[in-house]
C-alpha positions as CSV (number, residue, x, y, z in Angstrom):
1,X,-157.9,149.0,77.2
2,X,-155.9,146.3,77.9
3,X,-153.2,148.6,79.5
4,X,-155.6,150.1,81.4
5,X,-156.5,146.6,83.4
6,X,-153.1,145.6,83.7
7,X,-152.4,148.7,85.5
8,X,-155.4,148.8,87.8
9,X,-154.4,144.8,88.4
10,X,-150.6,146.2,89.3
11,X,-151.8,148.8,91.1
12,X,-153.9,146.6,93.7
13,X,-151.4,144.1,94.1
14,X,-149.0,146.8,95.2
15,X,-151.7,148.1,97.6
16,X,-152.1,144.9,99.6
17,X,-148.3,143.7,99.3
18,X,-147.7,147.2,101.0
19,X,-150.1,147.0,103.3
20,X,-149.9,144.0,105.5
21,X,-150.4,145.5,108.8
22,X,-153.5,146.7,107.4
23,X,-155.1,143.9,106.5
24,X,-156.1,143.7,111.2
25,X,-155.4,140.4,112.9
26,X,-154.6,136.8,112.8
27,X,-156.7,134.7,112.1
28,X,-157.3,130.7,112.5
29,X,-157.2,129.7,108.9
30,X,-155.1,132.3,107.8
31,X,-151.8,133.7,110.3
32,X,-150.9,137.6,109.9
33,X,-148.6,137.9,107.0
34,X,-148.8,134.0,105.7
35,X,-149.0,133.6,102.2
36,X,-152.2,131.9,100.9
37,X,-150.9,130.2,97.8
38,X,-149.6,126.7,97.7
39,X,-145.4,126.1,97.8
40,X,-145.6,124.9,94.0
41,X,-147.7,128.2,93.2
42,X,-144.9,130.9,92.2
43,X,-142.9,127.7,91.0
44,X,-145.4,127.4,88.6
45,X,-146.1,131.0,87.6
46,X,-142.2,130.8,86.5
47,X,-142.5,127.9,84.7
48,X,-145.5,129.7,82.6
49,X,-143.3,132.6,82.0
50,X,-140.7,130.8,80.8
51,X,-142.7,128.6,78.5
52,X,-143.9,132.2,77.4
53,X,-140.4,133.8,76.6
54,X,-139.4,130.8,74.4
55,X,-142.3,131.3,72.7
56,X,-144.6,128.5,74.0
57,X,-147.6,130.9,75.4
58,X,-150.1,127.7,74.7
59,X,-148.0,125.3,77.3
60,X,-148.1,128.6,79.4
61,X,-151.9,128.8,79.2
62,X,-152.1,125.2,80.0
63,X,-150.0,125.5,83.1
64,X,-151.7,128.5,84.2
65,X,-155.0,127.1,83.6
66,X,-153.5,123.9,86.2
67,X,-152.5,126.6,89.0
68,X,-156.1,127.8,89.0
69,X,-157.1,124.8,90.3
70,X,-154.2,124.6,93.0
71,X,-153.8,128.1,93.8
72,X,-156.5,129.5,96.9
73,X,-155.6,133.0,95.5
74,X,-155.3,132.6,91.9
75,X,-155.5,136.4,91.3
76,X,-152.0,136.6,89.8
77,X,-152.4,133.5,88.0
78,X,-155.3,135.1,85.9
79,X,-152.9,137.9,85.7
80,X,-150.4,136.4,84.5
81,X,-153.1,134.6,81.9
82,X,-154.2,138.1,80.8
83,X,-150.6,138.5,79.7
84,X,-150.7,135.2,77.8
85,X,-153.3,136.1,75.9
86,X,-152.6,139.1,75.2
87,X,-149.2,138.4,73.7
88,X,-151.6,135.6,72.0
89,X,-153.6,139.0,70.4
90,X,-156.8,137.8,72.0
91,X,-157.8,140.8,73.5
92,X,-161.2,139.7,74.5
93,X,-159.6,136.8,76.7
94,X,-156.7,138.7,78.1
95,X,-159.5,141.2,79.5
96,X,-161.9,139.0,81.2
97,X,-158.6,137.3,82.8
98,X,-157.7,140.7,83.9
99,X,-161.3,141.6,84.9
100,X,-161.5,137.9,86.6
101,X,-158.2,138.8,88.7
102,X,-159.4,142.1,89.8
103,X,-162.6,140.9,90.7
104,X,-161.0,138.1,92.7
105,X,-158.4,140.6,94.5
106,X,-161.5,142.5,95.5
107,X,-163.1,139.9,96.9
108,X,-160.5,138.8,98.9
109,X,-159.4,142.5,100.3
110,X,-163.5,142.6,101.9
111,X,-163.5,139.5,103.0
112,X,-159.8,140.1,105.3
113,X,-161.2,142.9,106.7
């Protein structure tokens, strides 16, 4: 089950990263093409996988759970939260991060166009 969300969460992430062009016009808040997340954002998402390799996925889940609230697209932080907790073995958590990150990515797909 778990696999299943990770790979719908891959597969839209793919879709938009591949599909700029499509996602119409400039706009005022937002330039064609501009990345919405902060400058520390993928800074961060490193440091959380890092703490995660050396076997640290709590500091990871606390930094993570920090880049929420800095983050205006925190889709692939709750991604990247799913994993946590799923090394963790909560599955429940890992799927309502994955679900939460979906559910954000869909949201912000209707609202570009």
């Amino acid at each position: 089950m778990i696999r299943l969300f990770r790979i719908l969460f891959l597969c839209l992430a793919v879709a938009v990263a591949a599909a700029p062009a499509a996602a119409g016009p400039a706009t005022e808040n937002q330039p064609h093409g501009q990345q919405t997340a902060g400058p520390d954002h993928n800074g961060t998402i490193g440091k959380a996988l890092a703490l995660v390799q050396q076997g640290k996925p709590d500091e990871a889940e606390q930094l993570l759970l920090q880049a929420l609230a800095l983050t205006p697209d925190p889709a692939e932080v709750y991604y990247q939260l799913g994993r946590v907790y799923e090394q963790r073995g909560d599955s429940v958590k890992a799927i309502a991060a994955f679900k939460e990150g979906i559910k954000i990515h869909e949201q912000g797909r209707r609202t570009s166009r």
